[in-house]
N, C-alpha and C positions, 0 to 999 in steps of 0.2 A: 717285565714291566708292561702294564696293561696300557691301551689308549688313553692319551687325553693325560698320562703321570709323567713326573721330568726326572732324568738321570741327577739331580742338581737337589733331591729327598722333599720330601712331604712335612709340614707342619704337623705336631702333634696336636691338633683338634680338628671338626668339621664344621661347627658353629658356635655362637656367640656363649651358648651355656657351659661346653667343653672350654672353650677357651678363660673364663672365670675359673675353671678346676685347675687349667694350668695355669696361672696366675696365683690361686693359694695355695698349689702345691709348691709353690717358690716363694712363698711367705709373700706376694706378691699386692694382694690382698686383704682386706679390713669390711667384716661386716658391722654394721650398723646397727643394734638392735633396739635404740632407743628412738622414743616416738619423735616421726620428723613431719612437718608441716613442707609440702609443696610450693606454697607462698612464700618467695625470698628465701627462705631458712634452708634448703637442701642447697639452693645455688651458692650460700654464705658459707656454709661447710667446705663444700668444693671449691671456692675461691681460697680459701684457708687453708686447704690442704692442696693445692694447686703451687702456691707460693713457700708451703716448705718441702714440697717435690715430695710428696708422702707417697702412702699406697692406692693403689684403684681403692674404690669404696662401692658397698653394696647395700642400701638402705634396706632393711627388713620390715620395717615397722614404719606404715607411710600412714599418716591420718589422714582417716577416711579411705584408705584402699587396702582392707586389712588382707591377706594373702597373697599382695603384690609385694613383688620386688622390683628394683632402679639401682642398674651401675651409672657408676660414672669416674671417669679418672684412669681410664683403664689402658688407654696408649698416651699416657702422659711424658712416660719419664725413657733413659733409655734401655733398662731394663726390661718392661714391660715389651717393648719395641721389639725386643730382641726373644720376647716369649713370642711375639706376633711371629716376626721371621724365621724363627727355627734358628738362631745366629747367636753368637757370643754377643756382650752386652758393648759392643764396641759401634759406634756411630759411622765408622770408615766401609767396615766390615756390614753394615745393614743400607750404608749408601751404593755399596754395590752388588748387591741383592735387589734394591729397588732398581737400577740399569738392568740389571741383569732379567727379572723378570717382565722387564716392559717391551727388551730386545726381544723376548723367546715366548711369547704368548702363547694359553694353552686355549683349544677348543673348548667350549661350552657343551652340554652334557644335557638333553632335553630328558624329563621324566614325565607320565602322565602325573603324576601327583605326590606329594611329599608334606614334609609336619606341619608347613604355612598353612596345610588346607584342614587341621583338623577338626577346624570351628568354625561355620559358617555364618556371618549374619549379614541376614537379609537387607534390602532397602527402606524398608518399613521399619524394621528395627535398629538399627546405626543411631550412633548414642559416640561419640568423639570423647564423652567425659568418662569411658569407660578405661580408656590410658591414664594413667596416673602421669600425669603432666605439667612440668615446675613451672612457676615463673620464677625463670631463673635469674634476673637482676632487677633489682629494686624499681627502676622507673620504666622496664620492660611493658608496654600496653596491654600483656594479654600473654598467653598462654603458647609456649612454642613446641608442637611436634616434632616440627622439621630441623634438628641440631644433628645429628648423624644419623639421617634417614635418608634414603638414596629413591630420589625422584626421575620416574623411570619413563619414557616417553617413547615415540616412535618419530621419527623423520617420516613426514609426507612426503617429502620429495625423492628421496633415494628406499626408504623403510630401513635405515640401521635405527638401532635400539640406541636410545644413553641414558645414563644413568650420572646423576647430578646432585651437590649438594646447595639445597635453596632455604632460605627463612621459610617456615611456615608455620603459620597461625592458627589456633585454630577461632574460628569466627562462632559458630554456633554449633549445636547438638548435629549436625550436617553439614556442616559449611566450613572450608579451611582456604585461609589465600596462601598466595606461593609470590613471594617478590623476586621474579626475576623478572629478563626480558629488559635489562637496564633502561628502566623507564619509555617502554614505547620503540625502545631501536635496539638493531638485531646486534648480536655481539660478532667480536671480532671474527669469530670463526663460524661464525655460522651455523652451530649444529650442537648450541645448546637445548635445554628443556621448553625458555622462555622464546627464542627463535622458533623450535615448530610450535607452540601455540602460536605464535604472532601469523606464520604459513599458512597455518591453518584457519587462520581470521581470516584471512583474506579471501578463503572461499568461501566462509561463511559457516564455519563447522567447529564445532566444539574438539578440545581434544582430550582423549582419551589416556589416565596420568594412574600411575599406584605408585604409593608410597609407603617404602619398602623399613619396616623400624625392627631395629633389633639383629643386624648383619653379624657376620664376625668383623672381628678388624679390618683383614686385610679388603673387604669389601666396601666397609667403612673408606679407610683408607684412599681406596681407587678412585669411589665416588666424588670425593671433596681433591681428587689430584688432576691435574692437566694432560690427561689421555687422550693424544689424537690418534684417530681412527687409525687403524692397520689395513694396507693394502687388500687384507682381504675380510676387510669389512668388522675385523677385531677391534672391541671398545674396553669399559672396563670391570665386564665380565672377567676377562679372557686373560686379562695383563692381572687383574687379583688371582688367576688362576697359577698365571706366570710364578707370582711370589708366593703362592700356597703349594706347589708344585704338583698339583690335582686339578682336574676341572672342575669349573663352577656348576652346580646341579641347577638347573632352571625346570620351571611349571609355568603352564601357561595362567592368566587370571581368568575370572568367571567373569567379568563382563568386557574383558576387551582379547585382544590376541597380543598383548604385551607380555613380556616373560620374566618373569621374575625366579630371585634366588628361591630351593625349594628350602632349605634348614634356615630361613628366615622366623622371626617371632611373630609378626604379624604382617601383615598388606594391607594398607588401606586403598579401594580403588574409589577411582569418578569419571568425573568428567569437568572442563572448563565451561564457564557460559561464554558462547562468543562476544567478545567485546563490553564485557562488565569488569571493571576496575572497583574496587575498594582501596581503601583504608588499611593499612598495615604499620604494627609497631606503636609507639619506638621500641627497639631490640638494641641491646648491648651487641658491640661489634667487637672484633681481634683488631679496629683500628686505634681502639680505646677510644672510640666515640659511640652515643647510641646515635640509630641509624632508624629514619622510618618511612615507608612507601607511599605518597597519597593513591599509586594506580595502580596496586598490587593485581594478580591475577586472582579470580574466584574461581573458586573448586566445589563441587557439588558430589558428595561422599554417596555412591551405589553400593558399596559391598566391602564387608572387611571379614579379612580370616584369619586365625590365629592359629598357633600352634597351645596345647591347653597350658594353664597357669602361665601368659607370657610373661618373659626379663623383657624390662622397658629398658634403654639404655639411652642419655643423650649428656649437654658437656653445657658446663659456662662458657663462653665465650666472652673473653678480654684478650689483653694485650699477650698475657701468660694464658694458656689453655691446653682442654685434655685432646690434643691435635697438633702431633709434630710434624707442623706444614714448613716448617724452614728444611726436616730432612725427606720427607714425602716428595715436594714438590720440587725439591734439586734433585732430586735422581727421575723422575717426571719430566724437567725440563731440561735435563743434560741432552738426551737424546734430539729432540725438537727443537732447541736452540743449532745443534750442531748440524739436522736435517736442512733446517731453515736456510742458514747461513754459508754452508759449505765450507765453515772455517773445522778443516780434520787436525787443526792442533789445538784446538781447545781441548783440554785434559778434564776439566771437572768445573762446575756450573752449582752456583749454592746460594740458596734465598733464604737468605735469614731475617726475619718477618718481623718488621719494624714501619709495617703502614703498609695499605694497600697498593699492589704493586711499585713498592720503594724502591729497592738496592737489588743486586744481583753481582755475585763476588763471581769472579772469572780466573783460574790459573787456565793458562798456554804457555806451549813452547813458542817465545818469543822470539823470532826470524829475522828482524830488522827494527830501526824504529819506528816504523808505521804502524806496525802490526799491532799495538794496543789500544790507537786510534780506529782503526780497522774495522778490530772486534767491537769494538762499541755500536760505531757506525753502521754493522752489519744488526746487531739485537736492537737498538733502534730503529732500523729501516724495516727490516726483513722478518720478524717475528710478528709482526701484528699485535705487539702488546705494546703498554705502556710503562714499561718500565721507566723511572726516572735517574735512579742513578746507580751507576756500574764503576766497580774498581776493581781493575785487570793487574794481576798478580803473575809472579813466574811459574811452572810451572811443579817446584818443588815447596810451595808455600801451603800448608792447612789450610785451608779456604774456611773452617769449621772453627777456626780460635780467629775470636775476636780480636786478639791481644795480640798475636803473630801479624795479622791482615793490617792492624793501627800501626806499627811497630814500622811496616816496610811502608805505609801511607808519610806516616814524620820525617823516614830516615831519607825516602827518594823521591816523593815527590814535589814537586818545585812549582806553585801556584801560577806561574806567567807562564810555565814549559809545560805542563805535564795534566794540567785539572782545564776541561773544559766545557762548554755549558751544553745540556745535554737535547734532547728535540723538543720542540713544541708540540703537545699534545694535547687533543679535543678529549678528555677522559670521558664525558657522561655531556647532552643535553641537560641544559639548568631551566628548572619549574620553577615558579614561584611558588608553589606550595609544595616543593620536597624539601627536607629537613634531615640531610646527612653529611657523612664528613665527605669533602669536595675537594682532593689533594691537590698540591699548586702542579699546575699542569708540564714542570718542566725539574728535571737536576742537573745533575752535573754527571762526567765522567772522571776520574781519577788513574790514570798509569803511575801506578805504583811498584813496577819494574825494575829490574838493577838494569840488566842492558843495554847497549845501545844510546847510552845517556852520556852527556858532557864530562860529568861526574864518572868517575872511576872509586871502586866499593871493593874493600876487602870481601875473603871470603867470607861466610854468613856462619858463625858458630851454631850448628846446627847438626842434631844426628843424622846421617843419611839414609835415603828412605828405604834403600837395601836392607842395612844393619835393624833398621827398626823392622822391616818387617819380619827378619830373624829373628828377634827378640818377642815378638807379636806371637807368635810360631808355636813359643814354648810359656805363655803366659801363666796358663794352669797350672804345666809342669813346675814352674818357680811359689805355684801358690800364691797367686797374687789376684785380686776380683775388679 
């Protein structure tokens, strides 16, 4: 086994085009070969076939960009998920592949040059309209690049690299904004894309940004996941390497020293103007609200390179979308919920995305009756996020069935004992000319726990997790999908 590969196997692709082959080698996939309009109509598709959980789809035929092609839909479902992972089609089984590969990060892998670089265009000639680019929901303002393009930056202060999923616009024939930076003030962690620009305002200097379209999944993936840094400077390069079980191939760009993936489809690089704000949106959001920026970040397009005949690839974004962030960002945030807190019996951590930072379902080994209060107490305080409302479960409950989770919610919880209201939170500075959803700054907690309670509760007719994972074992051999 060479450097930088994991005892734990290799995904069968390298990038975004491979991984479309293994997708319609598993019937996985649906081309498109009738003429499709950019304006509302590809995102209308996609919304449609989002909602009956259909196949990735690959438009061939785009008017107005004839030899281009556009995925989309392509880590929708859990199928899919599971061509990404190299894993059975099982959601238990690819939540611990994502722990797995966020624990065990692999190095990154520098090359002088690779397929992002096979097409260069210059300053002078950058032309934005040359991406075949939706507007993907009807009362969308404008034309969105940035839907699964991984915006890549450098830290002033320390120089680690990140790579982030941001709204971006495109503004003119050179000109793209970027809404992060939540309105002016630096985010919880400090070491977003929107944070070092705001650093680098400060001293007066532009920053230097490429944005990366057309990733494979699992890169896709990392970008839009909650990756905190690794002790040795690991982002989420290293942790998509983690779950590809290969290193991520990096080049440097031609006008910054920023590094990006090389079997990317294209890069677009720039630069910010210091302290210029626009106009951004409105964008359809995964809040099911549109969402829009008045002080967005301006970007100023120096160089873009592609790989020839690029795959454009990007997502609707509603309530339902092609981004399974409920299982993504629970095995992302199992680990750093548990880092944070120092609670080592929390067994498994699960966001099931029903509004910006909503809910967070919790199974633990339950110790006493404090402990469900506890755990709240602690991801309220000690995470730096806003989470608003958490229901702490036993540790042998599905955190991933709704039905199971509501079930022990009716049966043991006890509204004066057991549900209590959750922290007061400052979510965002309010503008008076921003125009987005602005969640009530506070929820609840719920112990939902048999333990430890007044009430006393037969056993739980339920398979054991032993036996079922026996049974799990021999799925295929029963012939069963």
């Amino acid at each position: 086994m060479t450097a930088g590969e994991s005892a734990r196997g290799k995904v069968g692709y390298k990038d975004l085009r491979e991984y479309l082959t293994v997708l319609e080698a598993r019937k996985l996939l649906h081309r498109v070969t009738a003429e499709v309009e950019l304006e509302d109509e590809v995102g209308a598709i996609a919304a449609r076939s989002l909602e009956r959980k259909g196949p990735a789809l690959l438009f061939e035929n785009i008017k107005g960009y004839p030899g281009h092609v556009l995925a989309a839909n392509i880590i929708s479902t859990t199928a899919q998920m599971a061509a990404a992972f190299n894993t059975d089609a099982d959601e238990e089984l690819i939540h611990h592949r994502v722990v797995d590969g966020m624990n065990h990060r692999i190095p990154s892998v520098r090359r002088e040059t690779g397929p992002c670089k096979e097409v260069v265009i210059g300053e002078a000639q950058v032309d934005m309209d040359m991406v075949p680019t939706p507007r993907w929901h009807e009362r969308d303002g404008g034309r969105y690049l940035g839907t699964t393009a991984g915006f890549v930056t450098r830290d002033p202060l320390n120089g680690q690299l990140n790579m982030g999923s941001y709204r971006v616009m495109i503004k003119d024939r050179r000109t793209v904004s970027m809404a992060g930076g939540l309105r002016g003030r630096k985010s919880s962690t400090g070491s977003g894309g929107g944070d070092h620009i705001l650093d680098n305002e400060q001293a007066g200097k532009p920053t230097k940004i490429a944005i990366v379209l057309g990733m494979d999944p699992l890169l896709t993936l990392a970008s839009g996941s909650p990756v905190a840094p690794g002790a040795d400077g690991s982002m989420e390069y290293e942790a998509a390497a983690g779950w590809r079980g290969a290193a991520t191939e990096l080049v440097q760009c031609e006008t910054s020293d920023l590094l990006v993936p090389a079997q990317a489809e294209m890069i677009v690089e720039g630069e910010t103007v210091p302290h210029a704000r626009t106009e951004e949106g409105p964008h359809g959001e995964s809040t099911g609200f549109y969402g829009e920026n008045k002080e967005a970040f301006l970007i100023r397009v120096t160089r873009i390179t592609h790989r020839r005949n690029p795959v454009s690839y990007g997502l609707i974004c509603q309530r339902i979308e092609d981004y399974p962030r409920q299982l993504l960002r629970s095995g992302s945030l199992q680990s750093r919920v548990i880092e944070k807190t120092g609670l080592t019996n929390i067994r498994e951590v699960y966001f099931p995305e029903v509004g910006r930072m909503g809910m967070l379902i919790v199974s633990a080994k339950i110790r006493d009756r404090n402990d469900p209060k506890r755990i709240m107490d602690a991801i309220w305080n000690d995470t730096g996020e806003a989470w608003r409302w958490i229901i702490v479960v036993d540790e042998d409950c599905n955190v991933r069935d709704w039905d199971e989770v509501m079930w022990r919610v009716v049966s043991t919880a006890d509204p004066e004992k057991h549900v209590v209201l959750g922290k007061q939170h400052v979510l965002r500075k309010r503008l008076t000319n921003e125009v987005d959803f602005d969640p009530p700054s506070r929820g609840m907690g719920i112990d939902a726990t048999l333990g430890f309670k007044d009430a006393q509760f037969p056993p739980i007719n339920k398979v054991s997790a032993a036996l079922m994972e026996k049974v799990a074992a021999r799925w295929k051999e029963y012939g069963l999908s």
